[in-house]
C-alpha positions in Angstrom: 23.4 19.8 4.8 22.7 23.5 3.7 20.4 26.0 6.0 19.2 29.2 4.7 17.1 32.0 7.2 15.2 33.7 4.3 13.8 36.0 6.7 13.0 36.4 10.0 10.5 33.9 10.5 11.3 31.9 7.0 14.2 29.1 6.7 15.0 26.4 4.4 16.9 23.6 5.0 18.3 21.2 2.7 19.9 17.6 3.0 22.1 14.9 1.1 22.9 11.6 2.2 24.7 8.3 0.3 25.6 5.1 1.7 27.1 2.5 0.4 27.7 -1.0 1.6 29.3 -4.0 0.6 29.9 -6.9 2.2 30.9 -10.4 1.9 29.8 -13.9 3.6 30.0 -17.4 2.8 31.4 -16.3 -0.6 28.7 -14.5 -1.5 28.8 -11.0 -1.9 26.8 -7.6 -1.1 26.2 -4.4 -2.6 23.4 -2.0 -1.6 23.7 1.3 -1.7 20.8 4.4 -0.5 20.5 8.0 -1.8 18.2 10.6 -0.4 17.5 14.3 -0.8 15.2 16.3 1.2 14.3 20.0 1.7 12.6 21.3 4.7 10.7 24.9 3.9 9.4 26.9 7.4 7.5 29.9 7.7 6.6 30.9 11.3 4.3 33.2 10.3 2.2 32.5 7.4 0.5 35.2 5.5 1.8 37.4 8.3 -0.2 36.0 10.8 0.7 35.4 14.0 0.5 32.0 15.5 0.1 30.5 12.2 2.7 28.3 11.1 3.7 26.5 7.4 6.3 23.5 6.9 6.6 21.9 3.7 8.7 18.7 3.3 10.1 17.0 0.2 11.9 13.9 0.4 13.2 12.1 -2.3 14.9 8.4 -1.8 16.4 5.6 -4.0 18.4 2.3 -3.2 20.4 0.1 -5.2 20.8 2.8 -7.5 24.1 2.0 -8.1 25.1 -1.3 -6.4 22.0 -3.6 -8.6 22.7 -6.9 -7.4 20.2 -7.5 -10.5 17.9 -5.7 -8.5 16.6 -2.4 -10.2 16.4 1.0 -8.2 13.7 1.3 -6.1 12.7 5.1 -5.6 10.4 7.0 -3.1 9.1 10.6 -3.0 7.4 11.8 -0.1 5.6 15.5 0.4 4.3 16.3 3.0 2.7 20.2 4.3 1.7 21.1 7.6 -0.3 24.1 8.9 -0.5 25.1 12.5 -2.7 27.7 13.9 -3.2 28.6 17.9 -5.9 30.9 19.4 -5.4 31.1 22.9 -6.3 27.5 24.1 -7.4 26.1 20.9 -4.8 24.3 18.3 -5.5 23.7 14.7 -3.6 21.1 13.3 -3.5 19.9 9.3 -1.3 17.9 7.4 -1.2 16.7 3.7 0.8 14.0 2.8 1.9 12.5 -0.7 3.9 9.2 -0.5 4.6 7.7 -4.2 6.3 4.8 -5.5 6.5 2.2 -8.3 4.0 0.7 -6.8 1.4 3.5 -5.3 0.6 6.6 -4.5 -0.8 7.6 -1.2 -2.7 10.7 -0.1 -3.5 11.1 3.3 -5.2 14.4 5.1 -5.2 14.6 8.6 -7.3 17.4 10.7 -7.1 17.8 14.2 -8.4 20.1 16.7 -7.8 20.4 20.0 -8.8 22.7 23.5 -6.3 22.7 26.3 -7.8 23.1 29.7 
């Protein structure tokens, strides 16, 4: 785990994780193993503007990279970008988000608006 303040209201954050398991039963053995890497990107104010936030998030994950079992790695990438802006009682809330495997990719836009009372 790494955190960086870029500026004042800019930061970065960056992650690293491995696990690996093995275990035994009945004879039969085990192995799985999970990598991922993900890097968080803030900006508090965006464009200079007050009340108007940025996060970007990119996440990148694999298992049985090492530890096969006959099993070939399955890997993940996820991005996802959020923008937040707040005038007095009203929030402004979107989201992008990019999820793609071997399988698929996803896109999926969210937009919501909302007035506190």
């Amino acid at each position: 785990t790494h955190s960086r303040a870029l500026t004042r209201f800019k930061s970065v954050d960056l992650n690293a994780t491995y696990n690996y398991n093995s275990a035994t039963s009945d004879g039969v053995s085990s192995k799985t193993d999970v990598a991922t890497l993900e890097m968080n990107y803030r900006d508090a104010r965006l464009f200079n503007v007050n009340r108007l936030t940025f996060q970007s998030r990119l996440r990148a994950g694999t298992r049985n990279l090492i530890a096969s079992n006959n099993v070939g790695a399955a890997e993940e990438i996820e991005w996802e970008n959020e923008v937040d802006y707040r005038i007095g009682l009203l929030e402004i809330n979107s989201r992008l988000l990019l999820t793609a495997n071997e399988e698929r990719d996803t896109w999926l836009f969210y937009l919501s608006l909302t007035r506190r009372f």
